[in-house]
C-alpha positions as CSV (number, residue, x, y, z in Angstrom):
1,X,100.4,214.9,-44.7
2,X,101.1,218.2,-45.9
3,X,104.3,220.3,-44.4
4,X,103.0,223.8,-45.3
5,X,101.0,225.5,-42.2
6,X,98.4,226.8,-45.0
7,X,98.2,223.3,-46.5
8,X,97.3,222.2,-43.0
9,X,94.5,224.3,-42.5
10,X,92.9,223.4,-45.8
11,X,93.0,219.7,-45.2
12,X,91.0,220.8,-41.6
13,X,88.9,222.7,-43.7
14,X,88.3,220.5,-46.1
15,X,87.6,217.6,-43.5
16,X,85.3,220.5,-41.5
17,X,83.4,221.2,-45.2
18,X,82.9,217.5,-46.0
19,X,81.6,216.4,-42.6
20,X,79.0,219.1,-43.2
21,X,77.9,218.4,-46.1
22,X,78.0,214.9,-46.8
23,X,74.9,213.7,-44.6
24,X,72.9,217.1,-46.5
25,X,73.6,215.3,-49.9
26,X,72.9,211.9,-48.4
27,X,69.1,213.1,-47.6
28,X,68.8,215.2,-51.2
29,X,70.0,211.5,-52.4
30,X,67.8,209.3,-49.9
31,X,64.4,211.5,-50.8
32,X,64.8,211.6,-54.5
33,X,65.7,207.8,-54.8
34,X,62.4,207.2,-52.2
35,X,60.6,209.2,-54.9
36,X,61.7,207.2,-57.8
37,X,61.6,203.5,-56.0
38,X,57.5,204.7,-54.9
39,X,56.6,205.9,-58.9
40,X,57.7,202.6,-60.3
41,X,55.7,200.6,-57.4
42,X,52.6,203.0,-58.5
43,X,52.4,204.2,-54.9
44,X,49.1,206.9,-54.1
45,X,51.6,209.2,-51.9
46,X,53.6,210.5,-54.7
47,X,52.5,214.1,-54.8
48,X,53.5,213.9,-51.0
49,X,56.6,212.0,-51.7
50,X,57.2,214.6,-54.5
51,X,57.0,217.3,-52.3
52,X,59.4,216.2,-49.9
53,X,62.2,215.6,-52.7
54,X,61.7,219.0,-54.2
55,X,62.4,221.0,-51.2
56,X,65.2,218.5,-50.5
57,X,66.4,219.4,-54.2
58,X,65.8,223.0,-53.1
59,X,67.8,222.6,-49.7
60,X,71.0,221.3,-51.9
61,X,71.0,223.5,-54.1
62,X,70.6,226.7,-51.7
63,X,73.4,225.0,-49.7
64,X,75.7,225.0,-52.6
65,X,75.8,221.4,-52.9
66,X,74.1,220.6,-56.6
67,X,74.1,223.9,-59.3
68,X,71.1,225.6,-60.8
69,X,70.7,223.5,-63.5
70,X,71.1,219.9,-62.1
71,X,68.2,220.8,-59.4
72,X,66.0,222.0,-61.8
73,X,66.6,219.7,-63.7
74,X,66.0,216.5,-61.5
75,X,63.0,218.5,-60.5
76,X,61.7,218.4,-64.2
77,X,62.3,214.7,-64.5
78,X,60.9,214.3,-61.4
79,X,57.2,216.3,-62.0
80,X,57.1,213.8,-65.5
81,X,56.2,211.2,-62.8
82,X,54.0,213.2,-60.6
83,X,51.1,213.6,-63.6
């Protein structure tokens, strides 16, 4: 454990900041890999299922989580599947 009072408040901080975000990049995770698993099975409800991973894309990347390029990206890959 750190001695510093400043170190302190960055590992609460940190600890505060992961807490957050970690179930947010759990659900971008969970609705893109739903996306893939349903366009290999040649499921009907992809443009739905699409949707749904897009703005989850969106929401991580608004949230800091992912950069500009990795959402879109994945979206990119993603629409190839959608056609």
């Amino acid at each position: 454990m750190p001695v510093i009072e400043s170190a302190i408040q960055r590992v609460r901080l940190t600890k505060k900041q992961h807490d957050r975000n970690e179930p947010q990049i759990s659900a971008y995770r969970t609705a893109v890999k739903k996306f893939e698993k349903a366009s290999v099975a040649g499921a009907d409800n992809l443009a739905e299922l699409y949707k749904t991973a897009s703005s989850a894309i969106d929401h991580a990347y608004s949230k800091g989580l992912i950069k500009k390029n990795k959402a879109s990206r994945e979206k990119s890959r993603l629409a190839k599947y959608v056609k």
